[in-house]
N, C-alpha and C positions, 0 to 999 in steps of 0.2 A: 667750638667756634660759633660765635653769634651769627643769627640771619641776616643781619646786616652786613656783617663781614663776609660772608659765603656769595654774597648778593657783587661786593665790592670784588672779590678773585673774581671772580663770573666773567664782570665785565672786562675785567683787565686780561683775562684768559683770551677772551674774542680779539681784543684790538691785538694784544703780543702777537696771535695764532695771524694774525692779516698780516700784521707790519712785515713778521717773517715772510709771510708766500709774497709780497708785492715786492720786499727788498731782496729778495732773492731770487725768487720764481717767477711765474709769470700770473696773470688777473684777467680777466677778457674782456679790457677793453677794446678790442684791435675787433671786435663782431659789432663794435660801433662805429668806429674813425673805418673803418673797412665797408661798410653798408653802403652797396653804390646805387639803393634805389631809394636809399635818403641824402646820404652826402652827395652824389656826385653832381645834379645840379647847381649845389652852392659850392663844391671844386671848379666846376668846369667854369661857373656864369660869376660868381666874385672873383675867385682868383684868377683865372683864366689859366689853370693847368688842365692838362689832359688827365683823365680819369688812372689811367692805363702809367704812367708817369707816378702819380699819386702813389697809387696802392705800391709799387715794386723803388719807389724815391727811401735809399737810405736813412734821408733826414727825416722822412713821415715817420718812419721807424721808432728810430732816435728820439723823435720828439712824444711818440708814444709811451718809448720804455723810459724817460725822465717823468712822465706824468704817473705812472704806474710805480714809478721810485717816487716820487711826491707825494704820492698816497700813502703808500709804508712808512713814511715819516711824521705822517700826520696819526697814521695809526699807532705808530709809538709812541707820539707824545699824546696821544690820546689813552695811551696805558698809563704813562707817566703818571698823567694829569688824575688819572680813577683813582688812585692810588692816596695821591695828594690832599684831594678833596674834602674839605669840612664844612661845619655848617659858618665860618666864620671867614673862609677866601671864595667862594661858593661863586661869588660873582665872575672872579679870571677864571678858575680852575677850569669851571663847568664849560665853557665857551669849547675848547679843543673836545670836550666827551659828548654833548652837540652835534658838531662839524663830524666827529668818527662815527656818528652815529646816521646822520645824513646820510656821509659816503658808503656807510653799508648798507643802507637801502637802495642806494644806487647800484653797488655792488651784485644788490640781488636781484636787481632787473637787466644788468648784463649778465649774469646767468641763467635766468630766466630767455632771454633772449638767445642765447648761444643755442637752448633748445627747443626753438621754436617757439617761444614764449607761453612753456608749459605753467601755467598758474602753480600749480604742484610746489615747480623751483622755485617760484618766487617765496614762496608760503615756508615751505622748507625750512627757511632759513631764521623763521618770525621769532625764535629766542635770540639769534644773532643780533639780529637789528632792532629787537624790541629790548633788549637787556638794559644799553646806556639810556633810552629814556625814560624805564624803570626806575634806574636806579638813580636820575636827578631829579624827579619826579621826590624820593624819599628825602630831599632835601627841599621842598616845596612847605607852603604854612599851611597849605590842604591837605595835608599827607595821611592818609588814613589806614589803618595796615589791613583792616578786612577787605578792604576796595585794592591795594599791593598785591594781596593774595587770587582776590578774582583776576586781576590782569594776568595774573602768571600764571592763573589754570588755563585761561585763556592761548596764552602764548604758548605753553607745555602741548595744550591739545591741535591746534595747528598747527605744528609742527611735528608731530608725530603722527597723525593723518596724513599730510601731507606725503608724511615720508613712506606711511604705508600705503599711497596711491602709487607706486614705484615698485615695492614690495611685492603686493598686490599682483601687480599687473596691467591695471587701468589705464597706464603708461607701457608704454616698451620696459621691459626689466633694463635698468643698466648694466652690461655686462661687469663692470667693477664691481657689482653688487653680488654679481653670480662668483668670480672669478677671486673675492674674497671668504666666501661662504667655502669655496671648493679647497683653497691655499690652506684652511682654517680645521676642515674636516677630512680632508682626503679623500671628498666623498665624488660622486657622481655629477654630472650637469642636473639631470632629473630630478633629482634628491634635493640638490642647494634652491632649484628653483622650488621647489614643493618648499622645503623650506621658507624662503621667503616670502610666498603664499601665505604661508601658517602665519608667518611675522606681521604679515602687512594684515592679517583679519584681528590679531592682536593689536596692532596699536590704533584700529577704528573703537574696537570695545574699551578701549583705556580711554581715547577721549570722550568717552559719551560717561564712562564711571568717573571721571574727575570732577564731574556736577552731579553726583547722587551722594549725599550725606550717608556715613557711617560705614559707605564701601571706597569712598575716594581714598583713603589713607592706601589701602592696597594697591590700589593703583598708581596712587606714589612713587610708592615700594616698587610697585615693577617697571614705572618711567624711569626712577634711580637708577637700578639695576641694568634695564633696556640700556639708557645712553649712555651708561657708561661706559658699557659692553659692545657698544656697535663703535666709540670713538675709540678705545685703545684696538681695534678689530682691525682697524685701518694698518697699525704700527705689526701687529701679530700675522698678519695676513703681508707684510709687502719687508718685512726686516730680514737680511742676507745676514748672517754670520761672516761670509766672506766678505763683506763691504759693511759692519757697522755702522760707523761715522756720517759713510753716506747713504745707507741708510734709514738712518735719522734722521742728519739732514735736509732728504726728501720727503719724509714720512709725517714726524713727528710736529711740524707747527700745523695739520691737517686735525692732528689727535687733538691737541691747543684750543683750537678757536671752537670743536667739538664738546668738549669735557662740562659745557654748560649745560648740555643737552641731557646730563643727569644731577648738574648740581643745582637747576633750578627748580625741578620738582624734588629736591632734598629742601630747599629753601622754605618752599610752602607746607611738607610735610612737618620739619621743625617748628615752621614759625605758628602752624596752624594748629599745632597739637599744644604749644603751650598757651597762645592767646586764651583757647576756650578751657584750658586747666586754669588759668589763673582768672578768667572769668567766670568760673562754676565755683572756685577757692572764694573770690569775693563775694560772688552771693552767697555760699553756705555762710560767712563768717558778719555779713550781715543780717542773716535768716536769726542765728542764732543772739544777733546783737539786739532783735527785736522779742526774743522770748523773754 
């Protein structure tokens, strides 16, 4: 499969994995429309509703959970649309991969928010929401693939710091982190949190070797590996035999909008290793052309 192609699943991976959790599941925006030391002024003094009223009103609800289904349909046709996309419809297509790209940086400042407005989450998430402008970026007349390539070490290594500031500790460990590590190993509380220790000083030393020439390829190799192993971790860690279906269901568009998180440093490894093969081929065969 071409880097280009891998680049194209990518992004169609993130908006599918959303459209599902929004058209299904739930999104947090209600840690917004809910915020009464932002909204409720403008409840209380435009509308003239009571604050108290608002937050527990069926139809605030309702009008929530239609917005959060609004989004899921913009993130499917946002998958549609990655899909679609050439360099000859470039003009409609790209408009909806945009817009999904927007809303999930929005997306990552309501979950950043949810937790206290830990930078960590927001950052977290910088292959998500940095992928679809990647990847119209590669449909641009500037488009240059060694400069594609820096963005996406870039976007690989914030977001693998990020995620090993959680890891780590530097953060509260999230309990889902421990409570998967434990479902996965059978092991101890002490053990999976040691563990994640271990993990989160690994993925600081990954992003500082994905700018050192001639050891970045490993590091690659272990981002690959890494996310693709922490997103199916999610489905291996929470899958019931007695409830398949569901779940899946529950599980599996989480694993979806994750799976980037090892195919984009697959992307730069492939694309990087043949750019400078066929840059070293052309100079030997011009070396030679001048003998």
């Amino acid at each position: 499969m071409k880097r280009t192609n891998l680049l194209k699943v990518s992004v169609f991976l993130i908006f599918l994995g959303r459209a599902w959790q929004h058209l299904f599941w739930d999104a947090p925006y209600r840690t917004f429309f809910w915020d009464e030391s932002l909204l409720k002024p403008i409840v209380e003094n435009w509308f003239g509703m009571n604050w108290t009223d608002y937050v527990t009103s069926p139809r605030t609800d309702t009008i929530i959970q239609t917005l959060i289904q609004c989004n899921g349909f913009l993130y499917l046709l946002a998958a549609i649309c990655t899909l679609l996309v050439t360099k000859f419809n470039k003009k409609l297509f790209k408009i909806p991969v945009f817009v999904g790209g927007i809303s999930l940086v929005i997306l990552s400042v309501l979950l950043a928010k949810e937790k206290f407005y830990h930078i960590a989450q927001f950052f977290e998430h910088s292959i998500q929401f940095g992928l679809p402008f990647v990847y119209l970026y590669t449909f641009s007349e500037n488009y240059e693939k060694p400069k594609l390539y820096r963005i996406l070490k870039i976007l690989i290594a914030v977001t693998f710091f990020s995620h090993g500031l959680y890891a780590f500790g530097a953060y509260p460990v999230p309990g889902k982190f421990v409570d998967m590590v434990i479902n996965i190993f059978g092991c101890s509380e002490s053990f999976a949190v040691s563990f994640l220790y271990v993990a989160g000083i690994l993925d600081f030393i990954l992003a500082v070797l994905l700018f050192i020439p001639k050891v970045d390829k490993y590091a690659l190799i272990y981002a690959v590996v890494w996310g693709l192993l922490t997103a199916f971790a999610r489905l291996v860690a929470n899958f019931y035999w007695e409830f398949p279906l569901q779940s899946l269901h529950q599980i599996l568009y989480q694993v979806i909008y994750r799976l980037p998180h090892g195919l984009t440093p697959l992307i730069v490894l492939v694309g990087v290793n043949l750019f400078w093969r066929r840059k070293s081929f052309g100079y030997r065969r011009k070396l030679l052309e001048t003998r």
